[in-house]
VEXSE-480075 format. One record per residue: x, y negated, z negated of N, C-alpha, C in turn; residue in three letters; residue number from 1. Coordinates in steps of 0.02 Angstrom, whole numbers, plus 50000, padded with zeros to 5 digits. Example, Ala and Ser with C-alpha at 12.3 -4.5 7.8 and 13.67 -1.06 7.14 Angstrom:
BEGIN
[[50660 50284 49610] [50615 50225 49610] [50660 50165 49610] ALA 1],
[[50642 50112 49646] [50684 50053 49643] [50645 49998 49606] SER 2],
//
This chain:
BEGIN
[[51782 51886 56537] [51812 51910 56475] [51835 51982 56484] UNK 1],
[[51895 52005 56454] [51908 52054 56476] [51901 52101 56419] UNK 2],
[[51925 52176 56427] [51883 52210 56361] [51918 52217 56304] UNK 3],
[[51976 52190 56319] [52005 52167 56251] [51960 52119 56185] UNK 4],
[[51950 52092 56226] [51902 52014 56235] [51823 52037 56201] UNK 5],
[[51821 52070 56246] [51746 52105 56207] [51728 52139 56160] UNK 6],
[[51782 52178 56133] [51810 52211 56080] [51795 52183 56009] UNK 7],
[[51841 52134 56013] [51859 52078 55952] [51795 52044 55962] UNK 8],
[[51755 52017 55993] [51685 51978 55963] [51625 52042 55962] UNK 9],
[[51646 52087 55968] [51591 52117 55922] [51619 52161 55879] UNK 10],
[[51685 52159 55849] [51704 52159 55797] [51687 52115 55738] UNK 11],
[[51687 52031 55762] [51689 51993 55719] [51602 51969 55731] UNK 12],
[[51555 51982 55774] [51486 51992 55766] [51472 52058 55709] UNK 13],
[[51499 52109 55716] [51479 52164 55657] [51492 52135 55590] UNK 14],
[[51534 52093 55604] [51565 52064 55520] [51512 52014 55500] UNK 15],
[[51501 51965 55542] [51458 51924 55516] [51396 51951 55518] UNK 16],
[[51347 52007 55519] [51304 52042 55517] [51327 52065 55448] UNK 17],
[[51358 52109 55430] [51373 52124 55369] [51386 52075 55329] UNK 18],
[[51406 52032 55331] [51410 51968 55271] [51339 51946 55264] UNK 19],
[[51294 51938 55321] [51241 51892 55304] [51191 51959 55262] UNK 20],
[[51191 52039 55290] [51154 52070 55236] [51183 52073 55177] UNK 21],
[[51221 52057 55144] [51250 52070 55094] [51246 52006 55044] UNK 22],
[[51235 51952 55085] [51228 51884 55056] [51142 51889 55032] UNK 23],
[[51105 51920 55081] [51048 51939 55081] [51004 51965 55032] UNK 24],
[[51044 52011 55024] [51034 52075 54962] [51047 52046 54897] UNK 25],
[[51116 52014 54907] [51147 51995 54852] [51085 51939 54804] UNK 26],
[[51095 51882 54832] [51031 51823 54831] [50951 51856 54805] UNK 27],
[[50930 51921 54854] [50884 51922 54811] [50903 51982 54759] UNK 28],
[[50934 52010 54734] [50948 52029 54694] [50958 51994 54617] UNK 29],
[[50979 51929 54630] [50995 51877 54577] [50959 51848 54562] UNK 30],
[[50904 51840 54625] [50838 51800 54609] [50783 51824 54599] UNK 31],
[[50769 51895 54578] [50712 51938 54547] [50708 51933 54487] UNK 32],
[[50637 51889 54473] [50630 51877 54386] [50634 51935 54353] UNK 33],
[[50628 51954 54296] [50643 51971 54241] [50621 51944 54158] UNK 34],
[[50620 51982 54123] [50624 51956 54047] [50638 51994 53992] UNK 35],
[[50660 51953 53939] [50695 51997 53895] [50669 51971 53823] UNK 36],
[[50640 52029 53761] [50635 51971 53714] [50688 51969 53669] UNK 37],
[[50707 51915 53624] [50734 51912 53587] [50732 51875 53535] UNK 38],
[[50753 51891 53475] [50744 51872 53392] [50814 51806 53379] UNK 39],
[[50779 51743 53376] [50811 51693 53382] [50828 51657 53319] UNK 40],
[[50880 51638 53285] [50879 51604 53232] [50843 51528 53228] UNK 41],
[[50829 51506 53169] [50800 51430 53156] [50851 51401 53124] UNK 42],
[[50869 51341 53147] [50914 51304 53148] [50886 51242 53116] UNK 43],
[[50887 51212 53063] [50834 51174 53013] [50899 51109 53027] UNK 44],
[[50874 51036 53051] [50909 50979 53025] [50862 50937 52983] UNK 45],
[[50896 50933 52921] [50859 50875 52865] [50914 50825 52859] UNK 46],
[[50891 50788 52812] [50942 50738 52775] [50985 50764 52710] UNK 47],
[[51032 50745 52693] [51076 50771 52638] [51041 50750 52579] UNK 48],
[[50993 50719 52555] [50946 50725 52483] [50898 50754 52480] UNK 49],
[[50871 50818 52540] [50833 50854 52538] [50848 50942 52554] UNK 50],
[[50814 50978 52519] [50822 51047 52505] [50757 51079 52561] UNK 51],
[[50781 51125 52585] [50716 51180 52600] [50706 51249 52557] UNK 52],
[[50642 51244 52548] [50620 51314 52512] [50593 51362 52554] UNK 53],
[[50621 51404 52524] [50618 51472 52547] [50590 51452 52645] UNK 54],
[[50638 51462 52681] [50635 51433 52745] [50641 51504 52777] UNK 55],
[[50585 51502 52856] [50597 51547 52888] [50640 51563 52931] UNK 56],
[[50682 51611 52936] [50748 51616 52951] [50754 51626 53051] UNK 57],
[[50693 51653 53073] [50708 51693 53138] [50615 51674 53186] UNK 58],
[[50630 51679 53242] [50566 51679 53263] [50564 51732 53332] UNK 59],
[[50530 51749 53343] [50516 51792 53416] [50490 51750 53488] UNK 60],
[[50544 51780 53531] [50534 51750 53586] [50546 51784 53655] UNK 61],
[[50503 51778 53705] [50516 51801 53770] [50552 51765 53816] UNK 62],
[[50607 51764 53838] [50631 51747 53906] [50631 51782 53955] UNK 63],
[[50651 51723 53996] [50606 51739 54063] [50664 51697 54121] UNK 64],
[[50704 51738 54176] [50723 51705 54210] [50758 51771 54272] UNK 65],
[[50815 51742 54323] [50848 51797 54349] [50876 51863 54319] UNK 66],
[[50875 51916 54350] [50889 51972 54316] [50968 51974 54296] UNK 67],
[[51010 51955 54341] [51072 51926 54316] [51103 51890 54258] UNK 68],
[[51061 51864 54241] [51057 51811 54183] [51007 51835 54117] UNK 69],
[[50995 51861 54130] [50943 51904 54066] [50980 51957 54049] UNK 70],
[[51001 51993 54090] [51073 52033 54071] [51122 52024 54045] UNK 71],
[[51139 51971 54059] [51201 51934 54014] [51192 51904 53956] UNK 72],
[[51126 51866 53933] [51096 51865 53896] [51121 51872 53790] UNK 73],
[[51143 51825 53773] [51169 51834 53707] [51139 51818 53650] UNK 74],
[[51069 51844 53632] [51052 51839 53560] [51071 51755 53509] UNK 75],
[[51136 51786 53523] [51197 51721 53490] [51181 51637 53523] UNK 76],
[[51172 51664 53594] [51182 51594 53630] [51114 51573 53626] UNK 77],
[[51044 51573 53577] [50970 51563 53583] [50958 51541 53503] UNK 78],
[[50937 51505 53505] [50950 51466 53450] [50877 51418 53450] UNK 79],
[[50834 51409 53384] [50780 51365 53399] [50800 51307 53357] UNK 80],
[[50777 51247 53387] [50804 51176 53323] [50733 51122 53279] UNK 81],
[[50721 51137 53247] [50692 51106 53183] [50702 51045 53147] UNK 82],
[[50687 50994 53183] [50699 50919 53147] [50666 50891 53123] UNK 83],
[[50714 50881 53038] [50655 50873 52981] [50687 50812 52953] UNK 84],
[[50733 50783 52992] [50745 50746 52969] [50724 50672 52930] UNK 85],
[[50651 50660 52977] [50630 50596 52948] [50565 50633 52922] UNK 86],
[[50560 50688 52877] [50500 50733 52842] [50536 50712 52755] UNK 87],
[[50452 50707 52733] [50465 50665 52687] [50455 50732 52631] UNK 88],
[[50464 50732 52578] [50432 50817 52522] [50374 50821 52519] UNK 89],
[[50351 50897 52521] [50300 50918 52540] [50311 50988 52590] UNK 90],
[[50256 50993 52612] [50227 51072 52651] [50209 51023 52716] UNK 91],
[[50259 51036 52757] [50239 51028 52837] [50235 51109 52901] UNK 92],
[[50193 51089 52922] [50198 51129 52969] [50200 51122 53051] UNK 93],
[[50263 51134 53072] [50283 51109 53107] [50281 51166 53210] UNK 94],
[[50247 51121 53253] [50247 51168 53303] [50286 51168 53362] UNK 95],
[[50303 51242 53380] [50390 51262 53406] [50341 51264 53466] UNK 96],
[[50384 51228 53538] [50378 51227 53608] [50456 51249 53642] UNK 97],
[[50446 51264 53699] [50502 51276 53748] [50555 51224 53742] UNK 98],
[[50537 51154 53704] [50587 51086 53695] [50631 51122 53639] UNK 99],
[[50620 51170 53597] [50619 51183 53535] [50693 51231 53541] UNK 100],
[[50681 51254 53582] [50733 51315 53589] [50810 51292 53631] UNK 101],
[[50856 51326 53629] [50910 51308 53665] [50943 51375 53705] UNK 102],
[[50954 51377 53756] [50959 51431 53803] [51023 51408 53848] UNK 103],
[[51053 51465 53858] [51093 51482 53925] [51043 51448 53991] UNK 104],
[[51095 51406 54032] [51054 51368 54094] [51035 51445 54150] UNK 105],
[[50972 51435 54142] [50953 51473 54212] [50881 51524 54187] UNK 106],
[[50897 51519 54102] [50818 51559 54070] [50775 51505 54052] UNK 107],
[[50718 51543 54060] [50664 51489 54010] [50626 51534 53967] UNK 108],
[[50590 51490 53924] [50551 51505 53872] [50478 51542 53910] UNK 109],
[[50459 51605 53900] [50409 51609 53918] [50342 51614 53862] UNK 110],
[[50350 51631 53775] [50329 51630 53733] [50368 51652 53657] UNK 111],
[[50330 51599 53614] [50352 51584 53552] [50297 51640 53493] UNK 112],
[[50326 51668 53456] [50306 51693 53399] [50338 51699 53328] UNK 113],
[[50296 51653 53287] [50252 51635 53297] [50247 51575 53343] UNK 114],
[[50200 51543 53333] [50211 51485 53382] [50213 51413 53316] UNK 115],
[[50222 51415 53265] [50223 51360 53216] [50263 51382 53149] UNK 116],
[[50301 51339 53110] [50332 51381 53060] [50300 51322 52996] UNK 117],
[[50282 51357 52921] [50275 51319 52866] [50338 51299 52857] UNK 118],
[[50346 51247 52833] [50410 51202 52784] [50406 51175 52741] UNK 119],
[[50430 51184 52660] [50417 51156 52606] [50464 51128 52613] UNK 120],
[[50485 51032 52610] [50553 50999 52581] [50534 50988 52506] UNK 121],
[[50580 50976 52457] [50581 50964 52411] [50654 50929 52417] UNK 122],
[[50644 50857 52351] [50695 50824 52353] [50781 50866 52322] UNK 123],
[[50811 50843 52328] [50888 50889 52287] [50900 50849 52234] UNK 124],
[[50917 50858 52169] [50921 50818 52099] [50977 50849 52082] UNK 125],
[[50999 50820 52038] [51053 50852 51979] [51026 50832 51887] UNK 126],
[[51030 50896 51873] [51015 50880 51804] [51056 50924 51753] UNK 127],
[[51060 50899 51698] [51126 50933 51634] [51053 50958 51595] UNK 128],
[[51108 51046 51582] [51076 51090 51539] [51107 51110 51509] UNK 129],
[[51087 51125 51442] [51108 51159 51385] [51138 51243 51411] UNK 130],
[[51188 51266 51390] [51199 51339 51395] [51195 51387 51321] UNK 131],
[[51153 51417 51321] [51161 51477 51260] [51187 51552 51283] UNK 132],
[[51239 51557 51243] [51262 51612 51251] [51229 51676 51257] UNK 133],
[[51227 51727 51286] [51189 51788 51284] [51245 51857 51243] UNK 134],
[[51229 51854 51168] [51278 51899 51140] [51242 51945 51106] UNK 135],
[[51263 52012 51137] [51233 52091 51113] [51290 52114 51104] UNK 136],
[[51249 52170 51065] [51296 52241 51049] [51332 52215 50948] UNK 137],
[[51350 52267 50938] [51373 52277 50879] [51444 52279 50860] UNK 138],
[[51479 52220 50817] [51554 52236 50802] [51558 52289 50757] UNK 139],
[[51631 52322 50759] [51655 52359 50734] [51691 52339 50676] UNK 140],
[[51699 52405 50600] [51722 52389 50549] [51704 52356 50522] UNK 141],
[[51620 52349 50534] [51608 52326 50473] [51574 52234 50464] UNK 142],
[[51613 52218 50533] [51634 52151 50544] [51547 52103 50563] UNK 143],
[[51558 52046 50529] [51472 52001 50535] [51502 51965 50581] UNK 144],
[[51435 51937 50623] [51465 51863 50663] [51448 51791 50649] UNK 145],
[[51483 51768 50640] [51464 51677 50642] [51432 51644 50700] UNK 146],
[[51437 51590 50704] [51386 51522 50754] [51446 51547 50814] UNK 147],
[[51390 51552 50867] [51431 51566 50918] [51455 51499 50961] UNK 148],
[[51504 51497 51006] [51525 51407 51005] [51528 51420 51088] UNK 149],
[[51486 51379 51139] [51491 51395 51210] [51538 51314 51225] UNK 150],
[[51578 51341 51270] [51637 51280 51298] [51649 51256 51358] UNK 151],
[[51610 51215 51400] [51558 51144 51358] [51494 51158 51343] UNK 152],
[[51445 51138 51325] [51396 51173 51304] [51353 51149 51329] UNK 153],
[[51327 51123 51407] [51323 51074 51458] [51337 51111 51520] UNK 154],
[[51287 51121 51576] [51334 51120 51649] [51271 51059 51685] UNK 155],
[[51309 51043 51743] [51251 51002 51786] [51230 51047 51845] UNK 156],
[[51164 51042 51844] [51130 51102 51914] [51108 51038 51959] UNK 157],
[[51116 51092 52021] [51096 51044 52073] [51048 51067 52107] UNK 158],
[[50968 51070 52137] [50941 51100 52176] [50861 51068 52148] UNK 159],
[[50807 51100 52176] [50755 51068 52225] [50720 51043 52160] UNK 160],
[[50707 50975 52162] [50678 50949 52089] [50623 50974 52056] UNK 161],
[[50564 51007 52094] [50509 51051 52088] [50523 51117 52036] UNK 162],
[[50597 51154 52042] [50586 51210 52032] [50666 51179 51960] UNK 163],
[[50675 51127 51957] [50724 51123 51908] [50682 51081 51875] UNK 164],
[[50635 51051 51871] [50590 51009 51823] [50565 51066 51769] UNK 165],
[[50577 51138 51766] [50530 51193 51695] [50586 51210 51669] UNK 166],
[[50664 51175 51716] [50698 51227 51661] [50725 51189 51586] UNK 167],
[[50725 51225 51530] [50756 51181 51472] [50818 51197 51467] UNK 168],
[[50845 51270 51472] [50946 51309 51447] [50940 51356 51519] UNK 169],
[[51010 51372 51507] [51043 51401 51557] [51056 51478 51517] UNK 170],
[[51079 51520 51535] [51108 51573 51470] [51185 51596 51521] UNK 171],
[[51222 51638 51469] [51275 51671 51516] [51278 51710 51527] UNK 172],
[[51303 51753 51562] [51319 51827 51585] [51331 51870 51493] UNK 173],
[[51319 51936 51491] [51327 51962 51430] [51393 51945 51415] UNK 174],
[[51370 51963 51346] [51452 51948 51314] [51431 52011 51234] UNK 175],
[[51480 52048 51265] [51472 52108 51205] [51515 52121 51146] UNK 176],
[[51492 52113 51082] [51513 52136 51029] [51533 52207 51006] UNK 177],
[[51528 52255 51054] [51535 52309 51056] [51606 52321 51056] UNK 178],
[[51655 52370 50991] [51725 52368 50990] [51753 52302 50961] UNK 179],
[[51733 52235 50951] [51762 52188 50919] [51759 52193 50848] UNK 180],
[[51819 52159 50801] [51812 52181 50743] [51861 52095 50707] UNK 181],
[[51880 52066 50770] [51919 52003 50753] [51878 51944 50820] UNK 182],
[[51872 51904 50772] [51861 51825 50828] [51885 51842 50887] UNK 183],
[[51845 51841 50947] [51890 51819 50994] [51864 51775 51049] UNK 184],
[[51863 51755 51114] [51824 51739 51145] [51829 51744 51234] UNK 185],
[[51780 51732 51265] [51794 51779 51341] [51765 51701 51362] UNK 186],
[[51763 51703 51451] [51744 51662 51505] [51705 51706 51538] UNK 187],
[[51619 51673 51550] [51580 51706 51579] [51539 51670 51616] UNK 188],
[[51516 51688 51686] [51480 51653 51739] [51408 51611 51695] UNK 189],
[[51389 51562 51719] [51330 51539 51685] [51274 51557 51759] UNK 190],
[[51235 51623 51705] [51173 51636 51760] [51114 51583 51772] UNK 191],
[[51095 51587 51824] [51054 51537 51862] [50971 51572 51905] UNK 192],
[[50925 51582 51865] [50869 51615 51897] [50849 51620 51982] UNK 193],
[[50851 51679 51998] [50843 51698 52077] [50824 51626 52116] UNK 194],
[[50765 51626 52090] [50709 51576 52124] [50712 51536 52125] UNK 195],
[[50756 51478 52102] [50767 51399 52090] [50799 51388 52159] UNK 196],
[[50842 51419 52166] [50874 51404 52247] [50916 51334 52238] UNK 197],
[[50972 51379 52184] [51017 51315 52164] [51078 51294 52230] UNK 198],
[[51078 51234 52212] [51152 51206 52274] [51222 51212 52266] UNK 199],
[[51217 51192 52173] [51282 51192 52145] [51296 51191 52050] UNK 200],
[[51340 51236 52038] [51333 51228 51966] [51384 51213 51945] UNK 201],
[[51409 51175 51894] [51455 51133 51879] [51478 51126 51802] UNK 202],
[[51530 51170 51766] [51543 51226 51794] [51507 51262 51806] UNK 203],
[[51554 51336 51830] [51505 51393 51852] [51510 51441 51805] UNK 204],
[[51569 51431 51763] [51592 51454 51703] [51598 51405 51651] UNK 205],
[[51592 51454 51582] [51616 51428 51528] [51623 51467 51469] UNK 206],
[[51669 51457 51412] [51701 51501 51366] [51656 51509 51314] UNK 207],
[[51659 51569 51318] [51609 51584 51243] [51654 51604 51178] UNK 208],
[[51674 51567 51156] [51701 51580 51060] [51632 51640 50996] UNK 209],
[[51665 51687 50998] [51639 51715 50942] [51685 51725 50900] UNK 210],
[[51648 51687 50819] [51692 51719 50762] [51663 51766 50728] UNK 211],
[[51707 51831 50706] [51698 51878 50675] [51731 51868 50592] UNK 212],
[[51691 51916 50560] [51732 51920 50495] [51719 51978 50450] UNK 213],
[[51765 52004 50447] [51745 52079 50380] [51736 52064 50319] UNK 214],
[[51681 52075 50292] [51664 52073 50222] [51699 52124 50170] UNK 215],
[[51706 52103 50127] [51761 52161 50076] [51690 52191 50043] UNK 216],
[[51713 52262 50034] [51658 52306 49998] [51642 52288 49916] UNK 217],
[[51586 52275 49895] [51571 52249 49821] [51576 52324 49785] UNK 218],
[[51586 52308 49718] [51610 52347 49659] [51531 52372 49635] UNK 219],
[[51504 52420 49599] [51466 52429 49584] [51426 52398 49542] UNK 220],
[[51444 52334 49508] [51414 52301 49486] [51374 52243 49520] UNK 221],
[[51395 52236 49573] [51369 52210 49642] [51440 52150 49635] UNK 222],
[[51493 52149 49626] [51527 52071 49606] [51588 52110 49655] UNK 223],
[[51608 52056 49705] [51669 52079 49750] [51714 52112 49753] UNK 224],
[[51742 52156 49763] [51806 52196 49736] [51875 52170 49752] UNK 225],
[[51911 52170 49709] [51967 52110 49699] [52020 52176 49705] UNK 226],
[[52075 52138 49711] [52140 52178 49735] [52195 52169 49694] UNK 227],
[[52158 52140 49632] [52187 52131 49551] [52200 52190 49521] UNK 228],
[[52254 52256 49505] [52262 52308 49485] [52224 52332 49410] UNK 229],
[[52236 52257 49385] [52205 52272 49278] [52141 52289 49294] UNK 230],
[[52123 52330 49269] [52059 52346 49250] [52019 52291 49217] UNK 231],
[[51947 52302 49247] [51915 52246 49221] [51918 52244 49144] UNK 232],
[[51890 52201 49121] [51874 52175 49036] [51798 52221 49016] UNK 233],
//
């Protein structure tokens, strides 16, 4: 071989020396565990005639895998799944394993916190309630009010039969007499208590009619004052 010759293969021996440390390095670089924790959402499947109460939203968790991949790592892409589907109403409590979670391929679960979550189902109902108007404040000039008239006087609620079985009326958002001095009437949300953990209200609105009316000032004899010029008799 001549030294041309000798040249070029340990040119291309230095190369493949440098590829294989670098493949070397590289490899274990990718393959040094690692872990990362992260705050994972709960992902609840039921059936469509059942409600969850007050459900826990997030759980804590350690992963555990290449350092490459724990780096990249997306909060977003970790997700735990909850199947409640054939759970009948009631308080279950249900316990979260590494089956439980869903991950980017290449991490695993190294621990769950908590490690079990409570679950109240309650069935979903619909039931029709009465609405009473909620009317404050004071008209002006003088003016009294009549029967107040809500339009329809009816909505249907939808949500967890437990916590809609105490209610009897609905009421509406205020509705103020303050500055009115003639009938008039407004459209106002029909409020729905924090805690019922309604699905749907039907309407969500409805018209409140108030009639007003000014009384004419009485004569000193206490008898109405008329707009008859003759002097009385």
């Amino acid at each position: 071989m001549n030294e041309s010759g000798r040249l070029w293969t340990l040119r291309v021996l230095a190369l493949a020396i440098a590829l294989v440390l670098w493949f070397v390095l590289s490899f274990s670089r990718r393959e040094s565990e690692s872990e990362k924790p992260v705050e994972a959402a709960i992902t609840y499947m039921r059936s469509d005639d059942m409600v969850i109460l007050d459900p826990r939203q997030s759980v804590d968790l350690i992963l555990t895998g290449p350092q490459d991949a724990i780096n990249r790592v997306n909060p977003f892409e970790v997700s735990v799944q909850v199947d409640l589907r054939q759970a009948r109403p009631g308080r279950h409590t249900v316990n979260l394993s590494p089956e439980n979670v869903s991950l980017p391929q290449g991490l695993r679960v190294a621990s769950i916190q908590p490690s079990s979550v409570e679950v109240t189902l309650d069935r979903l109902v619909s039931r029709e309630l009465p609405v009473e108007a909620d009317v404050r404040g004071e008209p002006s000039a003088g003016a009294t009010r009549g029967e107040v008239e809500v339009v329809p006087p009816t909505v249907t609620l939808t949500g967890p039969e437990s916590r809609l079985a105490d209610l009897t009326s609905l009421s509406t958002a205020t509705v103020s007499l303050d500055g009115h001095a003639l009938s008039f009437e407004e459209r106002v949300p029909v409020v729905v208590p924090d805690d019922i953990a309604v699905r749907d209200v039907d309407p969500s609105q409805v018209l409140v009619r108030v009639p007003l009316r000014v009384v004419e000032p009485s004569s000193p004899e206490g008898r109405p004052r008329r707009n008859d010029p003759r002097p009385p008799p």
